[in-house]
SEVO-833089 format. One record per residue: residue number from 1; residue in one letter; x, y, z of N, C-alpha, C, O in turn. Coordinates in Angstrom, 2 decimals. Example, Ala and Ser with C-alpha at 12.3 -4.5 7.8 and 13.67 -1.06 7.14 Angstrom:
2
+------+------+---------+---------+---------+---------+---------+---------+---------+---------+---------+---------+---------+---------+
: resi : resn :    n.c1 :    n.c2 :    n.c3 :   ca.c1 :   ca.c2 :   ca.c3 :    c.c1 :    c.c2 :    c.c3 :    o.c1 :    o.c2 :    o.c3 :
+------+------+---------+---------+---------+---------+---------+---------+---------+---------+---------+---------+---------+---------+
:    1 :    a :   13.19 :   -5.69 :    7.80 :   12.30 :   -4.50 :    7.80 :   13.20 :   -3.30 :    7.80 :   14.24 :   -3.32 :    8.46 :
:    2 :    s :   12.85 :   -2.25 :    7.08 :   13.67 :   -1.06 :    7.14 :   12.90 :    0.03 :    7.87 :   13.41 :    1.14 :    8.04 :
+------+------+---------+---------+---------+---------+---------+---------+---------+---------+---------+---------+---------+---------+
//
This chain:
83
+------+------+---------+---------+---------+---------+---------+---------+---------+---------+---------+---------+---------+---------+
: resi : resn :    n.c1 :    n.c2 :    n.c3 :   ca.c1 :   ca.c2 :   ca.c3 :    c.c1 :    c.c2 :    c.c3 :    o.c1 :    o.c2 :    o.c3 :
+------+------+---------+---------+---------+---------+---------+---------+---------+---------+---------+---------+---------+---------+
:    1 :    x :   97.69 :   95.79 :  115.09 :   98.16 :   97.12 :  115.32 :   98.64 :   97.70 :  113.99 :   99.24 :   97.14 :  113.07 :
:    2 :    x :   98.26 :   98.83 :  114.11 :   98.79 :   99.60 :  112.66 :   99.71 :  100.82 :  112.80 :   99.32 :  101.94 :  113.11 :
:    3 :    x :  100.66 :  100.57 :  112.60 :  101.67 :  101.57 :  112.54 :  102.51 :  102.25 :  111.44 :  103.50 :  101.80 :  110.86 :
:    4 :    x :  101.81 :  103.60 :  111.27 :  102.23 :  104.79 :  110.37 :  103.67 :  105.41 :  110.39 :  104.03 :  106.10 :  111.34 :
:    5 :    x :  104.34 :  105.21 :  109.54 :  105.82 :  106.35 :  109.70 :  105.56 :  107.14 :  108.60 :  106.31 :  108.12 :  108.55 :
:    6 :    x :  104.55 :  107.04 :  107.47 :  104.88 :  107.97 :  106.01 :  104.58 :  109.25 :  106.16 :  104.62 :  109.99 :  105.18 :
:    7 :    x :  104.20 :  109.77 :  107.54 :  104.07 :  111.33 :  108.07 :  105.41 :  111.41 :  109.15 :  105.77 :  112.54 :  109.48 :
:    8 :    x :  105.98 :  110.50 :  109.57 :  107.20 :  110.95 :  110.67 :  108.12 :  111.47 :  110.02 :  108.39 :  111.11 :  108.88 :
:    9 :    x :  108.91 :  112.68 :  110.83 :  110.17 :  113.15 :  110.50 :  111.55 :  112.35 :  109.83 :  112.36 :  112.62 :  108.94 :
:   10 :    x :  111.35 :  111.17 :  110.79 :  112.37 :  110.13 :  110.34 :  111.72 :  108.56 :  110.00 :  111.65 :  107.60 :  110.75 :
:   11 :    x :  111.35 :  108.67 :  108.80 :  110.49 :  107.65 :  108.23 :  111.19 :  105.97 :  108.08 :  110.61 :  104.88 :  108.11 :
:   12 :    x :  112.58 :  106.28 :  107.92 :  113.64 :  105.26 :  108.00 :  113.75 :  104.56 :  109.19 :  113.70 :  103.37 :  109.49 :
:   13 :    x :  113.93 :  105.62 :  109.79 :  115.15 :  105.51 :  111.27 :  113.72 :  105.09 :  112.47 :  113.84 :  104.56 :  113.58 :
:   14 :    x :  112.65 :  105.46 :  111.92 :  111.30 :  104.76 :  112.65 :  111.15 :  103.51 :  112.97 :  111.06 :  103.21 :  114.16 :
:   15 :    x :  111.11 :  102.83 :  112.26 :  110.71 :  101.67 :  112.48 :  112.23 :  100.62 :  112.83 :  112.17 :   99.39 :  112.90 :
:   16 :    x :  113.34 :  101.31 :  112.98 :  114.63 :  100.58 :  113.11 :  113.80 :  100.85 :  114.93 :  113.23 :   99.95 :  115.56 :
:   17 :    x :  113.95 :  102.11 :  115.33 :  113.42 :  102.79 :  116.78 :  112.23 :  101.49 :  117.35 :  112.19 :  100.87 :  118.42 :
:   18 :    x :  111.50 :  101.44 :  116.37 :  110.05 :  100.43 :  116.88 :  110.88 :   99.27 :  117.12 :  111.10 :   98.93 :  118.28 :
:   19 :    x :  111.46 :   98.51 :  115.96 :  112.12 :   96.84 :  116.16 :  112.35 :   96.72 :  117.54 :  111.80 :   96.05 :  118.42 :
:   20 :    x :  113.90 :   98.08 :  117.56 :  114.65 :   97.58 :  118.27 :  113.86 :   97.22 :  120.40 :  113.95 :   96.31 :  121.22 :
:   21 :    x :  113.37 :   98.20 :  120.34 :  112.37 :   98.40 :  121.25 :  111.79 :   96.95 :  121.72 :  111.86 :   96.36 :  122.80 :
:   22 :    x :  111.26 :   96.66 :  120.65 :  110.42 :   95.25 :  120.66 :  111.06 :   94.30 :  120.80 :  110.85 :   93.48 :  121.69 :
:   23 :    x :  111.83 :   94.23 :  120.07 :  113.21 :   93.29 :  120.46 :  113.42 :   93.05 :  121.81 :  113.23 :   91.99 :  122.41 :
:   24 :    x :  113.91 :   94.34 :  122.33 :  114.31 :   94.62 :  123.71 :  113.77 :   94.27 :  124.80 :  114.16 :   93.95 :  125.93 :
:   25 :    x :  112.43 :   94.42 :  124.07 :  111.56 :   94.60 :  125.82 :  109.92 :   93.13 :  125.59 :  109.51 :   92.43 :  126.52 :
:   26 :    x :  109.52 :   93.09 :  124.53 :  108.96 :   92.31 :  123.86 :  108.72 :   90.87 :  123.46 :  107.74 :   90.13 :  123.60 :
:   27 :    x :  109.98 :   90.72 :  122.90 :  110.28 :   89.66 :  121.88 :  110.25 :   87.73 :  122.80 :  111.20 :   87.43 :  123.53 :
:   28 :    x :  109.49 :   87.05 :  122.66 :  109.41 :   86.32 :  123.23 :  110.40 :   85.00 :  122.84 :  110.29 :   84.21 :  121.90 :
:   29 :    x :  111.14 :   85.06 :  123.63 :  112.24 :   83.83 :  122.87 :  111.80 :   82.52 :  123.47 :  111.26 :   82.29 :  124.55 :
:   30 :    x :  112.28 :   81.50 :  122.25 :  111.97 :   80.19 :  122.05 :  113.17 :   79.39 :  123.01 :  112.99 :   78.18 :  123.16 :
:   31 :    x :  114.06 :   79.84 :  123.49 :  114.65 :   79.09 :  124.53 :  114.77 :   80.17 :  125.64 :  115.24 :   81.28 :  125.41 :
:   32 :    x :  114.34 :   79.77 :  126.82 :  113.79 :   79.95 :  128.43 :  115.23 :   80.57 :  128.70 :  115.40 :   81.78 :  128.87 :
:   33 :    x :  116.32 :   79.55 :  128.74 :  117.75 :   80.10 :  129.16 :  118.38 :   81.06 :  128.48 :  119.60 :   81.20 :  128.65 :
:   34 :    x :  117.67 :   81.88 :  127.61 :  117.87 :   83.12 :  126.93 :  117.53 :   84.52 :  127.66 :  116.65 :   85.32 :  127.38 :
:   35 :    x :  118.75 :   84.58 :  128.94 :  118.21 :   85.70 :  129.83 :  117.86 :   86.60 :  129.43 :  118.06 :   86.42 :  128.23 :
:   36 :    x :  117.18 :   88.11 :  129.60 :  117.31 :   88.97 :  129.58 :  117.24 :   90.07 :  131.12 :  116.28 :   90.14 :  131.88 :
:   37 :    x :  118.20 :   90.63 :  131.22 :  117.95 :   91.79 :  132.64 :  117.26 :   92.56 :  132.10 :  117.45 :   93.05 :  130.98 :
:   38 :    x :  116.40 :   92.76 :  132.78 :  115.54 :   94.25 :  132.66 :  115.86 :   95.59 :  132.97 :  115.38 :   96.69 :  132.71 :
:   39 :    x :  117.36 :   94.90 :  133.95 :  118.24 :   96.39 :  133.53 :  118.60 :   97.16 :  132.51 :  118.40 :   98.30 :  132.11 :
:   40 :    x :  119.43 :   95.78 :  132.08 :  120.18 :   96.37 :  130.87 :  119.48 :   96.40 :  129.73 :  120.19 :   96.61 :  128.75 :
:   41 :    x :  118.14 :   96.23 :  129.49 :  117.48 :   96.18 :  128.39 :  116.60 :   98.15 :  128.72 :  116.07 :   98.75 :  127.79 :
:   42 :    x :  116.69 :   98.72 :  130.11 :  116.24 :  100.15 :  130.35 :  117.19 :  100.86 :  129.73 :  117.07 :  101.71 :  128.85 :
:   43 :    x :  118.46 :  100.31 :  130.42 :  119.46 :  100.90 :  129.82 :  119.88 :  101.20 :  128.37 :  120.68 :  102.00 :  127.88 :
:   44 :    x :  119.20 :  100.44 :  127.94 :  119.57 :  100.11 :  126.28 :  118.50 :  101.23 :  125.58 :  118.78 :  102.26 :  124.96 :
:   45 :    x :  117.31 :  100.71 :  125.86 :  116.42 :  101.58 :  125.39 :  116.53 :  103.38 :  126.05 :  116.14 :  104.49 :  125.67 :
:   46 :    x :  117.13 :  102.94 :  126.96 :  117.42 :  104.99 :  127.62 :  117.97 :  105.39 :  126.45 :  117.38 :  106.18 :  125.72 :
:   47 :    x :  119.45 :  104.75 :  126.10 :  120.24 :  104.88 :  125.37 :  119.97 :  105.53 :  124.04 :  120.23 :  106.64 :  123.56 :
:   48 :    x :  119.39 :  104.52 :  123.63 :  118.90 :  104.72 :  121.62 :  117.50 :  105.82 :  121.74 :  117.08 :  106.33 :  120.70 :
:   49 :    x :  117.01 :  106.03 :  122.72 :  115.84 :  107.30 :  122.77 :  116.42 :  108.35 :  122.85 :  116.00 :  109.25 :  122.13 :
:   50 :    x :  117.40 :  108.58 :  123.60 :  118.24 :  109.51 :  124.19 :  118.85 :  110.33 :  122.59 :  118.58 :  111.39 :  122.02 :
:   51 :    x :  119.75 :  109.23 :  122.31 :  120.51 :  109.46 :  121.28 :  119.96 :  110.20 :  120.07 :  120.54 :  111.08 :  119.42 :
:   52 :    x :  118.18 :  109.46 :  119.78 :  117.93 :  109.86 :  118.81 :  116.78 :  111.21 :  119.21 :  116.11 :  111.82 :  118.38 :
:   53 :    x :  116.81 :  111.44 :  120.63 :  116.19 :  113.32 :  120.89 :  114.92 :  112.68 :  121.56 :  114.15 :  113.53 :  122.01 :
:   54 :    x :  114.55 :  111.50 :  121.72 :  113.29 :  111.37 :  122.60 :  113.35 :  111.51 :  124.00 :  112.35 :  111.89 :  124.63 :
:   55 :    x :  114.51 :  111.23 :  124.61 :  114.71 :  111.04 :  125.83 :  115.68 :  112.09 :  126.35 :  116.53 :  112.40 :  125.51 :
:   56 :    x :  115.77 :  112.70 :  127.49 :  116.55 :  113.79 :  127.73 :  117.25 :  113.37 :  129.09 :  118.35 :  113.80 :  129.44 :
:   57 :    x :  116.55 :  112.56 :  129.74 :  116.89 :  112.19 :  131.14 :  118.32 :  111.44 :  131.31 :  118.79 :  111.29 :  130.18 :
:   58 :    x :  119.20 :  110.92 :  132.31 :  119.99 :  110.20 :  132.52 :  119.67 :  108.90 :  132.13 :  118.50 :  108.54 :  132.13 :
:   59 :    x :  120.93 :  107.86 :  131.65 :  120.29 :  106.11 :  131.37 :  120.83 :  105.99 :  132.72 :  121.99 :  106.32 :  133.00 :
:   60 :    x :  120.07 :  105.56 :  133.48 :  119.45 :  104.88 :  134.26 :  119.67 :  103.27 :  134.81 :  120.27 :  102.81 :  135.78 :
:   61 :    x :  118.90 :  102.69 :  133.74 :  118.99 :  101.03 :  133.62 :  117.47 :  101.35 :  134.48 :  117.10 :  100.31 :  135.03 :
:   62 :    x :  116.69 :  102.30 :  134.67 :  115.17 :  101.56 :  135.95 :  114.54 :  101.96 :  134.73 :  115.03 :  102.80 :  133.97 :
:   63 :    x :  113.20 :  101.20 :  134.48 :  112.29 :  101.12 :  133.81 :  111.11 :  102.23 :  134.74 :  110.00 :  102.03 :  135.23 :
:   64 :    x :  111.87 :  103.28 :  134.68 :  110.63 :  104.55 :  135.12 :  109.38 :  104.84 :  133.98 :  109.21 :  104.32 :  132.87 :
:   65 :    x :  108.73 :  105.69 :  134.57 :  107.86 :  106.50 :  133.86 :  107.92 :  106.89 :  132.63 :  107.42 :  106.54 :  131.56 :
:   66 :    x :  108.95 :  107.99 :  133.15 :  109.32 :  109.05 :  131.87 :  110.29 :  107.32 :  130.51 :  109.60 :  107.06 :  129.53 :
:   67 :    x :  110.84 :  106.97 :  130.57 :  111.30 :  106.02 :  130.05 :  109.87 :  105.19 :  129.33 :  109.57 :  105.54 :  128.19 :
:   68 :    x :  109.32 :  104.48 :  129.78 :  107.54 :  104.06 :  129.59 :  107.34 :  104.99 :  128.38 :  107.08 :  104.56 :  127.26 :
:   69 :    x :  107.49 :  106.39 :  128.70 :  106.38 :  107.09 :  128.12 :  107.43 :  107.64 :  127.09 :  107.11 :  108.80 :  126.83 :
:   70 :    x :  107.92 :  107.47 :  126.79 :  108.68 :  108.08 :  125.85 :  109.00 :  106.90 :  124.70 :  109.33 :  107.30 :  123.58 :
:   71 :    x :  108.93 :  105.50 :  124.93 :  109.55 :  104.42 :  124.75 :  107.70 :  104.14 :  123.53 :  107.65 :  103.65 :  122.40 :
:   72 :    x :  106.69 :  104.61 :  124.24 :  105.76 :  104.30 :  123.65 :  105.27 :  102.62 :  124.04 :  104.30 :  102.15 :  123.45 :
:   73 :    x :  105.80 :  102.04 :  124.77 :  105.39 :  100.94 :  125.33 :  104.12 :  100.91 :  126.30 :  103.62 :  101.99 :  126.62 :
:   74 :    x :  103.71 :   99.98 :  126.67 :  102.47 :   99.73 :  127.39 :  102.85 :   99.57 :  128.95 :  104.02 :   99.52 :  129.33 :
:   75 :    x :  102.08 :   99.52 :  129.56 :  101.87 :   99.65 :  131.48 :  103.22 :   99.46 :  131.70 :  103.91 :  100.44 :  131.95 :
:   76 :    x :  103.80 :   98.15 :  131.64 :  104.55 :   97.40 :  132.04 :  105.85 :   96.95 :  130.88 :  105.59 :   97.35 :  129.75 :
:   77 :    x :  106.99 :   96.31 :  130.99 :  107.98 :   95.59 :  130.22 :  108.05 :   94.86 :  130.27 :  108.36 :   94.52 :  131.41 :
:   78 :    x :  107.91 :   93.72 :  129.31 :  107.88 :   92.23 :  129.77 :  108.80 :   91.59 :  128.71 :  108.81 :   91.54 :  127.48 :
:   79 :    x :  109.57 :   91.12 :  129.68 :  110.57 :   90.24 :  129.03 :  110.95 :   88.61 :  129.97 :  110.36 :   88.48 :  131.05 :
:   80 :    x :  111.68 :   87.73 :  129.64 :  111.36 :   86.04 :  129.63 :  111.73 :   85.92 :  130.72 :  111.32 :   84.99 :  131.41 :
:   81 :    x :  112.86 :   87.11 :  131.30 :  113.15 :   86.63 :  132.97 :  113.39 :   87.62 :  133.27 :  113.79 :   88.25 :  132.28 :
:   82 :    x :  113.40 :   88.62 :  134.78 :  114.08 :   90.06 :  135.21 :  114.68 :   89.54 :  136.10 :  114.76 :   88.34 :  136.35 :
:   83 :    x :  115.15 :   90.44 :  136.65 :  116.36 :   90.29 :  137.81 :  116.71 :   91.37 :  138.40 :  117.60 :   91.35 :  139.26 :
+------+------+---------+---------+---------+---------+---------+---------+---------+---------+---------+---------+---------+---------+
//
């Protein structure tokens, strides 16, 4: 995958936006008992979209649509365990 910020508005603050994301929702950890809720990881990401003007809606904590699509993520969120 190739990903451009040297045309985005916020060329910095881009790719902090991408990590954290990936981190969040992504990131495949090496120990199993490393929960993650898939709540609080909607919530998180509502949060930091919100904050930085992508997101306008209420945080939530549900992995809706508008959240999906704003988040730039694919179909689904996949992380090591939900709940």
């Amino acid at each position: 995958m190739d990903i451009r910020i040297d045309d985005h508005p916020e060329p910095v603050a881009e790719p902090r936006r991408i990590f954290k994301i990936w981190e969040l929702a992504l990131l495949q950890r090496d120990n199993p008992s490393d929960e993650v809720v898939k709540k609080d990881v909607a919530a998180e990401v509502q949060s930091i979209l919100r904050r930085l003007g992508f997101y306008r809606g209420d945080v939530t904590g549900t992995w809706d649509e508008e959240t999906r699509r704003r988040s730039g993520s694919g179909p689904a969120m996949r992380t090591s365990k939900t709940r």
